[in-house]
C-alpha positions as semicolon CSV with decimal commas, in nm:
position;residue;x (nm);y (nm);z (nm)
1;X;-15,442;19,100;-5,463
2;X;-15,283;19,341;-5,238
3;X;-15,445;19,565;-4,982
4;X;-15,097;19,759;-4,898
5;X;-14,952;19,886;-5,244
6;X;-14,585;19,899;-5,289
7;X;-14,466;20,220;-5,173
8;X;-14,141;20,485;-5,193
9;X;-13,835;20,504;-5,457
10;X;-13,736;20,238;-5,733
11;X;-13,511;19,955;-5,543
12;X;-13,576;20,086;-5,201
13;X;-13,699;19,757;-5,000
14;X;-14,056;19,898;-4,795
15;X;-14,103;19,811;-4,502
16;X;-14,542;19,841;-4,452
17;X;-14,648;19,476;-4,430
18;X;-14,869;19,370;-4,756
19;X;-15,193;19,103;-4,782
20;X;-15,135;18,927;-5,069
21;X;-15,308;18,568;-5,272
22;X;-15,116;18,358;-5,396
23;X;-15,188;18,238;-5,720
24;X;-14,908;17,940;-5,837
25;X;-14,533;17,841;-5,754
26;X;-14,275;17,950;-5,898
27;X;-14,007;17,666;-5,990
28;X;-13,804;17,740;-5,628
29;X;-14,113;17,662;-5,457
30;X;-14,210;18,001;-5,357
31;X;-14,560;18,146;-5,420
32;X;-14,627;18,391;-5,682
33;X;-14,861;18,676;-5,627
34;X;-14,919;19,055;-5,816
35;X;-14,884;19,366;-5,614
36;X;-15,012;19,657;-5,877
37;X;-14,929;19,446;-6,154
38;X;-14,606;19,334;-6,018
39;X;-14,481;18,995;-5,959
40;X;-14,373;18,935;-5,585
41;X;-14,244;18,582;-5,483
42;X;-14,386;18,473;-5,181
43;X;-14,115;18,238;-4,968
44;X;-14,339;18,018;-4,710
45;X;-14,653;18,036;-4,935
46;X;-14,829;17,821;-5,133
47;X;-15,100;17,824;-5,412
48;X;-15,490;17,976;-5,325
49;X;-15,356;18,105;-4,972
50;X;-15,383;18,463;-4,862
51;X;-15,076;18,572;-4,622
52;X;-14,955;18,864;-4,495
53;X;-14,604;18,909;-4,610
54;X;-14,294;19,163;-4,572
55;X;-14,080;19,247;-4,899
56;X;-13,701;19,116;-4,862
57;X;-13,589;19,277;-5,215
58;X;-13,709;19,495;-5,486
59;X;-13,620;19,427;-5,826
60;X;-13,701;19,586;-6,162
61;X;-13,901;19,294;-6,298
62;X;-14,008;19,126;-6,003
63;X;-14,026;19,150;-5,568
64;X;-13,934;18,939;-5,317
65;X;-14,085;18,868;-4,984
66;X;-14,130;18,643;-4,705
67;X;-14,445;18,537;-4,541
68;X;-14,499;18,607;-4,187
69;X;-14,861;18,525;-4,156
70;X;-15,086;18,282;-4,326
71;X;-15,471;18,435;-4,287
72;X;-15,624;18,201;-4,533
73;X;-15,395;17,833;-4,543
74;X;-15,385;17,555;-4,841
75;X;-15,509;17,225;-4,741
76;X;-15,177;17,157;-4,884
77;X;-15,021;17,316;-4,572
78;X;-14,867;17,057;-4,286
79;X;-14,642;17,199;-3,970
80;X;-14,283;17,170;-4,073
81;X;-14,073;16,949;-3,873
82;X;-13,795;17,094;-3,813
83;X;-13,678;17,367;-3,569
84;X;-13,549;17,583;-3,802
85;X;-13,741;17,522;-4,100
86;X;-13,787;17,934;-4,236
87;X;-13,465;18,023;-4,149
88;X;-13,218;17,756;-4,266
89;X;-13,164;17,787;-4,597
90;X;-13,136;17,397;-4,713
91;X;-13,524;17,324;-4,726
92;X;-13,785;17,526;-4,864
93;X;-14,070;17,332;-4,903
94;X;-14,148;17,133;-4,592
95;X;-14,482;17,359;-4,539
96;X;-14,589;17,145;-4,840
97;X;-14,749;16,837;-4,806
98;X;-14,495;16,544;-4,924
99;X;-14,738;16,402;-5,163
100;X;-14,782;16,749;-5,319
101;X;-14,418;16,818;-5,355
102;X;-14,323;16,552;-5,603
103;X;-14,689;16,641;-5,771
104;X;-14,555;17,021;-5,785
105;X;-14,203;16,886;-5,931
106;X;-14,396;16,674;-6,180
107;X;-14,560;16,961;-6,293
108;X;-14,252;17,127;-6,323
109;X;-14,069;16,859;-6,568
110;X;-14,420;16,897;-6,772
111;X;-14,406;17,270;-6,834
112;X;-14,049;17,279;-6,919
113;X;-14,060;17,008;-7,174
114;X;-14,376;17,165;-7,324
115;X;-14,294;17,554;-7,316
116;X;-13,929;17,546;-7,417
117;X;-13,925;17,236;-7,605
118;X;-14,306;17,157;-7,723
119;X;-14,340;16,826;-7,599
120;X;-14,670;16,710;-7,460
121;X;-14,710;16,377;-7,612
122;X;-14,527;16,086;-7,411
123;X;-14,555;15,899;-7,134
124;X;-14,585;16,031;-6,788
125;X;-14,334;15,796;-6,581
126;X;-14,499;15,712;-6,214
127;X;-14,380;15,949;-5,969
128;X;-14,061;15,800;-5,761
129;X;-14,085;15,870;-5,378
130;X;-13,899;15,744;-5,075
131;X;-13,863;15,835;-4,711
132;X;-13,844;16,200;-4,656
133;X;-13,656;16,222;-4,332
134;X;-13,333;16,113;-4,288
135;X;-13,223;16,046;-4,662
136;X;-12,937;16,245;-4,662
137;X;-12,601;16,096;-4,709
138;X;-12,385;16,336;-4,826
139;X;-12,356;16,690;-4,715
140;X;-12,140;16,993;-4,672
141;X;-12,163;17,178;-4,315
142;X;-12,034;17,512;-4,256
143;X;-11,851;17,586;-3,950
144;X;-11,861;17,951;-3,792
145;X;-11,695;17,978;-3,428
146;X;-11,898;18,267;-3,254
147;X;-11,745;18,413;-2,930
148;X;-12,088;18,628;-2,887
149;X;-12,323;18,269;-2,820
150;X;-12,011;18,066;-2,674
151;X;-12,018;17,814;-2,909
152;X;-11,943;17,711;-3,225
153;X;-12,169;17,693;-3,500
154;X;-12,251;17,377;-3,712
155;X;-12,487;17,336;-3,983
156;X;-12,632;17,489;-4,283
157;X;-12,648;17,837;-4,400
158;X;-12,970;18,096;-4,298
159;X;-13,183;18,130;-4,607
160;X;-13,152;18,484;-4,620
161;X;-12,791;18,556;-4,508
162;X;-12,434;18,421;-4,525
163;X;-12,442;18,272;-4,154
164;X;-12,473;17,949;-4,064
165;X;-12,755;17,885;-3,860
166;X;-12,797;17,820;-3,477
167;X;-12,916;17,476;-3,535
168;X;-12,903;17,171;-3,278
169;X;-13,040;16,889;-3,535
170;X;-13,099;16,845;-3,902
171;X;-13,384;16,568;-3,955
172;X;-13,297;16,546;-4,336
173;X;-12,962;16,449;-4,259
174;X;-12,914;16,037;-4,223
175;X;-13,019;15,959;-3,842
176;X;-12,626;15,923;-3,704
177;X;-12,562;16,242;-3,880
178;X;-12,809;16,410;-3,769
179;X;-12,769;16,332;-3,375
180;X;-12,382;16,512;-3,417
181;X;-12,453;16,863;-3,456
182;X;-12,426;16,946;-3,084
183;X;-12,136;16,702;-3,012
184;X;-11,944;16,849;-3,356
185;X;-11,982;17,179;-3,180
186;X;-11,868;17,100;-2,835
187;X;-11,534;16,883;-2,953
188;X;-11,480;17,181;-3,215
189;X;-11,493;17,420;-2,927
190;X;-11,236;17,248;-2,742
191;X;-10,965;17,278;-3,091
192;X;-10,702;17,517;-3,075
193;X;-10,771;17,595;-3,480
194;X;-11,152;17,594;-3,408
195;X;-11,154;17,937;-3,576
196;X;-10,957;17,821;-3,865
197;X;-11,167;17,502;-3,956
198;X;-11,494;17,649;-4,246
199;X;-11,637;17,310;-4,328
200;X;-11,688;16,944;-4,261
201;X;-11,772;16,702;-4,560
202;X;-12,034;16,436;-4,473
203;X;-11,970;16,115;-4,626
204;X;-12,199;15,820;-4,518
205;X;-12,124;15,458;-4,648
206;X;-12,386;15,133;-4,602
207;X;-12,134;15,062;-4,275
208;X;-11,951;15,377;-4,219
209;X;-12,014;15,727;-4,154
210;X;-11,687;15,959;-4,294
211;X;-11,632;16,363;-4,186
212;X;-11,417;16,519;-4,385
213;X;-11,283;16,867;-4,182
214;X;-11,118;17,135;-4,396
215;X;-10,848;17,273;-4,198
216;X;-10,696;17,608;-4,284
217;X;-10,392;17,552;-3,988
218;X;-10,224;17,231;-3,882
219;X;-10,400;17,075;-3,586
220;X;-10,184;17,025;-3,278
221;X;-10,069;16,729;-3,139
222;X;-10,357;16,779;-2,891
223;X;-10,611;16,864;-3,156
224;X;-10,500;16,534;-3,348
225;X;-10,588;16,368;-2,963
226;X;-10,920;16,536;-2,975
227;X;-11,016;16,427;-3,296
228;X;-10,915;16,048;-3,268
229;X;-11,091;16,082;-2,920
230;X;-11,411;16,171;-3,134
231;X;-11,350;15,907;-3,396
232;X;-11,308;15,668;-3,152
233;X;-11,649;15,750;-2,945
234;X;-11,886;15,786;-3,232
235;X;-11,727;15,522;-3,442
236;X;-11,672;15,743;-3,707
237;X;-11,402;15,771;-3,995
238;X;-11,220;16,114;-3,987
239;X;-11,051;16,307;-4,220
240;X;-10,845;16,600;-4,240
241;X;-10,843;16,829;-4,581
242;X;-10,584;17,059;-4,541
243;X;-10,518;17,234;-4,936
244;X;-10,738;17,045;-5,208
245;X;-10,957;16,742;-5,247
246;X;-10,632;16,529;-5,386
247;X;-10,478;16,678;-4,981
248;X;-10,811;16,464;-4,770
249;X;-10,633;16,188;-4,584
250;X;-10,755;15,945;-4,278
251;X;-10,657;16,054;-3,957
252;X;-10,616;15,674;-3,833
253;X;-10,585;15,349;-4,004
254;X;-10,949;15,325;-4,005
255;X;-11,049;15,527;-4,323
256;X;-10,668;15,470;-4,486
257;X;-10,825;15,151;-4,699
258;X;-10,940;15,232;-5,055
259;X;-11,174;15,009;-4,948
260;X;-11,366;15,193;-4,617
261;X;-11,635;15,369;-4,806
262;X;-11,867;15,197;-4,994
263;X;-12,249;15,187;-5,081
264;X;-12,454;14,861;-5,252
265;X;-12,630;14,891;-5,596
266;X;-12,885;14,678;-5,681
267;X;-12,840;14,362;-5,435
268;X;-12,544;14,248;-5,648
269;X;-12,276;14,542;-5,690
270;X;-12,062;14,709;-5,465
271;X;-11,932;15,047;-5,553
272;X;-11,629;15,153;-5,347
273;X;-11,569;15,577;-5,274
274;X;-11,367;15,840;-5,145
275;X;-11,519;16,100;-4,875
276;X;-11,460;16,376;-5,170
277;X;-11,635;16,145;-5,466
278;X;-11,951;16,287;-5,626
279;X;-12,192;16,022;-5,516
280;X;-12,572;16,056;-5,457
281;X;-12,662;16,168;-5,143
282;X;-13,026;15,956;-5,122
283;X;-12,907;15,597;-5,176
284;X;-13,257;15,470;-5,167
285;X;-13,350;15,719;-5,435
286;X;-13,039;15,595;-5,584
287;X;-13,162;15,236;-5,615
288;X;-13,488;15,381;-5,734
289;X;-13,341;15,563;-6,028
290;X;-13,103;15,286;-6,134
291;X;-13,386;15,020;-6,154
292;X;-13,587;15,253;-6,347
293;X;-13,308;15,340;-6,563
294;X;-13,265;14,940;-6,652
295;X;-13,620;14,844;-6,685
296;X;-13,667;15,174;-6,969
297;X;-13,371;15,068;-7,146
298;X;-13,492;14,693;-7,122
299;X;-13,151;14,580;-7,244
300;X;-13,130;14,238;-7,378
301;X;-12,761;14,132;-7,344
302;X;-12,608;14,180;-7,669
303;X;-12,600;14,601;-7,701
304;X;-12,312;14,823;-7,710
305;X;-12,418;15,103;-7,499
306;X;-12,252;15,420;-7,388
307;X;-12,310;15,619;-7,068
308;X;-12,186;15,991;-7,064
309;X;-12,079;16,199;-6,719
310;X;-12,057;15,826;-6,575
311;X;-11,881;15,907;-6,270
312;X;-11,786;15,653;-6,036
313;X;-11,973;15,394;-6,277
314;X;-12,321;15,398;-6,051
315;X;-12,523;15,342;-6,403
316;X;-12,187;15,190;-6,600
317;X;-12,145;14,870;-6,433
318;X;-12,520;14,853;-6,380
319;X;-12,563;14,874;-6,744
320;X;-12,284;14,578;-6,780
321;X;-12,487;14,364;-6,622
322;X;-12,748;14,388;-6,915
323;X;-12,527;14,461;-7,180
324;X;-12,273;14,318;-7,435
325;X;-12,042;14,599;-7,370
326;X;-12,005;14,978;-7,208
327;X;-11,819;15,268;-7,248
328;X;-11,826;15,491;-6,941
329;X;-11,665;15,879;-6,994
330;X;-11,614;16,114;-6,740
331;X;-11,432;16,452;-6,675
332;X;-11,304;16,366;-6,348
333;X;-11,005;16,131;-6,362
334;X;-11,026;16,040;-6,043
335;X;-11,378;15,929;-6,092
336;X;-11,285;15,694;-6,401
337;X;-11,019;15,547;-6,199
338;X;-11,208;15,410;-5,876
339;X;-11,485;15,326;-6,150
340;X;-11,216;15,101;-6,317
341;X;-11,102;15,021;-5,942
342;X;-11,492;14,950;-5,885
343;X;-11,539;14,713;-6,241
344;X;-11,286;14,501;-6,115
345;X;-11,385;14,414;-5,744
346;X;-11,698;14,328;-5,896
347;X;-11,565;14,100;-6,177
348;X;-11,740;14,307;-6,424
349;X;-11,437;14,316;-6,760
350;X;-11,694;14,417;-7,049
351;X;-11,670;14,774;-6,941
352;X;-11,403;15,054;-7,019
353;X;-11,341;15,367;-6,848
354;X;-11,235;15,678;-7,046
355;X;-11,147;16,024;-6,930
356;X;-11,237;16,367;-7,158
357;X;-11,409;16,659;-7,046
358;X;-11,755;16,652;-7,247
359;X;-11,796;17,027;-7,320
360;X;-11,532;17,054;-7,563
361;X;-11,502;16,872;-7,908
362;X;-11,511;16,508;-7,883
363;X;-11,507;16,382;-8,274
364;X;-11,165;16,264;-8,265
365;X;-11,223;16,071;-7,936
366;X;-11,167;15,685;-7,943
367;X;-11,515;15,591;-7,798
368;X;-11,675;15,842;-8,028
369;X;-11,600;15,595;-8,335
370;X;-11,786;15,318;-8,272
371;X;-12,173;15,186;-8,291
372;X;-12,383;15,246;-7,944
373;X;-12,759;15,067;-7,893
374;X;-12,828;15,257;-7,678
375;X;-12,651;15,584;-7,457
376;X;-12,722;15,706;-7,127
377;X;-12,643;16,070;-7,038
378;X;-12,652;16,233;-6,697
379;X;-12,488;16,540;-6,677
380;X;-12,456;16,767;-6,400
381;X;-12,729;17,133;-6,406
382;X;-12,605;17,313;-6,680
383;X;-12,715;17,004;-6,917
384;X;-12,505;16,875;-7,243
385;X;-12,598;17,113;-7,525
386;X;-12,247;17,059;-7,660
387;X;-12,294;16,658;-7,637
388;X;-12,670;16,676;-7,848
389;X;-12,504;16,717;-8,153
390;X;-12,245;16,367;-8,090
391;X;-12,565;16,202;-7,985
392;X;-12,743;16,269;-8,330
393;X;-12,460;16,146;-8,466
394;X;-12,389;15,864;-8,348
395;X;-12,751;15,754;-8,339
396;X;-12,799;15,505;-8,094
397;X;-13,200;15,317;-8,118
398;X;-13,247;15,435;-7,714
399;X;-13,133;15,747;-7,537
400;X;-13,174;15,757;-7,160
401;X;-13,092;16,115;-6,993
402;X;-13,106;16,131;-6,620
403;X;-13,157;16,516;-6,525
404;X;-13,103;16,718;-6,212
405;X;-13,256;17,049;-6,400
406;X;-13,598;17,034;-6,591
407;X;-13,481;17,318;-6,796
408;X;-13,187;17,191;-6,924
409;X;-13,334;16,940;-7,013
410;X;-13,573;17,086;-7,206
411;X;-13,321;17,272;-7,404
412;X;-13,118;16,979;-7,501
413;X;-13,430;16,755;-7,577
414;X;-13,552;17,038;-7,775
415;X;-13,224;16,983;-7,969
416;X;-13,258;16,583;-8,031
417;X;-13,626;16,622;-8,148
418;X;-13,603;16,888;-8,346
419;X;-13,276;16,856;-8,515
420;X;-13,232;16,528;-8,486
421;X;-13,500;16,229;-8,574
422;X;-13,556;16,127;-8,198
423;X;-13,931;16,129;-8,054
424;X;-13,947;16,148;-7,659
425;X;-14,144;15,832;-7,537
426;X;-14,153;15,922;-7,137
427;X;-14,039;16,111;-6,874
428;X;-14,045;16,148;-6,478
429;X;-13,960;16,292;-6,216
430;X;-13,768;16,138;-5,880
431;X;-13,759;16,297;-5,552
432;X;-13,415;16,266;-5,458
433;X;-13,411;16,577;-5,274
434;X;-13,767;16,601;-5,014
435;X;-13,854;16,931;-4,927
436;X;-13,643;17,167;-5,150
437;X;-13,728;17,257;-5,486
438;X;-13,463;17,053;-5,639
439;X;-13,612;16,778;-5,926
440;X;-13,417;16,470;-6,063
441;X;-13,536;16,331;-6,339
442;X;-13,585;16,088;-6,682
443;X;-13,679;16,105;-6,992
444;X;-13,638;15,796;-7,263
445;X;-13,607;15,888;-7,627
446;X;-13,661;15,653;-7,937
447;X;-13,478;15,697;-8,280
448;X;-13,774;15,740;-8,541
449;X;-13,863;15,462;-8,750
């Protein structure tokens, strides 16, 4: 519904206001609405609301706006809780109601796997929630110093725009974290390359919280002051990245031990990490999904079992603890190394390590010639199309894939049950990411009797 038609030339963005309903969300968690017949995505609106909204872009198949007004609100609707909430650009769904945000990513997982691949009959896995504040472990801040506001600018980027934003907290950010914005800016401010450092890495451990700073120019002997003044104050671990990750070293003997980063897995592991290491930034969520991932596979100690895109071995040595045997491959070499380096601090010798980058052929690969129970895959968004055709032929009994992109999943399940004779048995989704339209999720597969 629109009482304010679109107006002027093709690709021109108008600028008259326009009423519009909103009739469903689209999978970034914006409303959808029709002005004359058009599609317009709504950002800051939600389903059966009527808002007043300005266009932001004009596209030949669709529009793009942002509400400024809600006449007629969802009882879905709750006040957002941050200060900036509209104009960063890392959340986008905190208008929602919590409980309706993993029901909205649920729904997403369900019409992916039943309009691209056709599957409607399996299991619908309980929804997995945790806190939605302060869950965030890992993180990448920009850094922008502004002359113009006298300060220096620390946080996220704006939603709509390249800049970071003029932010004082970040309440998704774990609660240390979080409470450093304005002291990052101030001790930044006082750098002599404060103009030449883009980014700081968050990196936060079960005892330690890491920053990684990218520096484009050597810090002085008094920036190097500043900085282990900082360190020292906040009881932090700092790092300096000068070139690439492979460049990221302590700035004090505090973070120099392999050994200074580290998160707990299931009451019983320990898995050791650099500040640069893909590791999950929700560590409850984490927990969540790994138990899950166990109690699907219900491994009874005598499987071979393979886990693909295993990283630093957060499923791998897991898995060992329920398995015969397991095979963990990965792209990133430094990743199979600390998982090696992580097997053996936790006594753990009935798992191997091997490096090859799973988009390219894999037959002649040593791990690919052998018998797997079961195989766990979690690759990163763009899925494992290339690895579905291994899979069916190497037919393990169970296939667990842990997905950070409903539709990619949906292509390559489409693939196993179609192609291959693999039924899908469940699936869920996890909220490892509150308030953005991000979904993580599982689906368990069963070779066909």
């Amino acid at each position: 519904m629109s009482r304010n038609p679109r107006r002027g030339r093709r690709n021109r963005v108008p600028t008259e206001p326009i009423t519009v309903t909103i009739h469903d969300l689209a999978h970034d968690g914006r409303g959808v609405a029709k002005v004359a017949e058009k599609v317009v995505f709504v950002d800051g609106a939600l389903p059966q609301e009527e808002v007043i909204a300005i266009y932001t872009k004009v596209k030949k198949e669709y529009d793009e706006a942002q509400a400024t007004e809600v006449l007629v609100p969802s009882k879905d609707r709750v006040e957002p809780f941050c200060d900036v909430y509209g104009i960063c650009g890392g959340c986008r769904l905190q208008h929602l109601d919590a409980d309706r945000q993993i029901d909205f990513k649920a729904e997403q997982l369900r019409s992916n796997l039943s309009r691209q691949a056709g599957l409607t009959e399996y299991q619908q896995l309980p929804n997995l929630r945790g806190e939605s504040q302060h869950y965030r472990y890992k993180a990448r801040l920009g850094v922008k110093h502004v002359p113009a506001k006298e300060r220096v600018l620390v946080g996220f980027r704006e939603r709509l725009t390249p800049y970071i934003v003029d932010m004082h907290r970040c309440p998704i950010l774990e609660e240390k974290i979080d409470a450093l914005i304005d002291p990052l800016s101030t001790m930044i401010g006082q750098l002599s390359i404060a103009s030449k450092l883009p980014q700081i890495e968050v990196a936060v451990g079960d005892e330690a919280h890491a920053l990684s700073f990218r520096v484009l120019e050597a810090p002085t002997e008094e920036d190097l002051a500043i900085f282990k003044a900082f360190e020292a104050e906040h009881d932090l671990i700092i790092y300096l990245q000068p070139g690439n990750e492979s460049t990221t070293t302590a700035l004090t003997e505090k973070g120099a031990s392999d050994q200074a980063l580290y998160y707990r897995l299931l009451d019983n592991l320990t898995l050791y990490f650099k500040p640069y290491h893909f590791t999950q930034v929700n560590p409850a969520m984490n927990n969540k999904m790994v138990k899950q991932a166990l109690s699907l596979l219900d491994l009874q100690g005598d499987e071979q079992v393979l886990d693909l895109f295993c990283g630093l071995g957060n499923f791998t040595l897991a898995l060992a603890t329920q398995a015969q045997n397991v095979i963990g491959v990965e792209g990133d070499k430094s990743l199979t190394d600390w998982a090696g380096r992580n097997a053996e601090f936790n006594q753990i010798s009935n798992v191997e390590f091997h490096c090859a980058d799973l988009t390219q052929d894999q037959k002649d690969a040593p791990w690919m010639n052998r018998h797997y129970d079961a195989i766990l895959i979690d690759p990163p968004r763009s899925g494992a199309l290339e690895m579905m055709p291994y899979l069916g032929t190497l037919l393990p009994k169970k296939i667990l894939y842990v997905s950070c992109h409903p539709a990619t999943l949906a292509r390559d399940l489409a693939v196993l049950t179609k192609e291959y004779p693999y039924e899908l048995v469940s699936a869920g989704v996890m909220d490892m990411f509150p308030h953005t339209a991000h979904v993580e999720s599982m689906a368990l597969l069963h070779l066909k009797d």
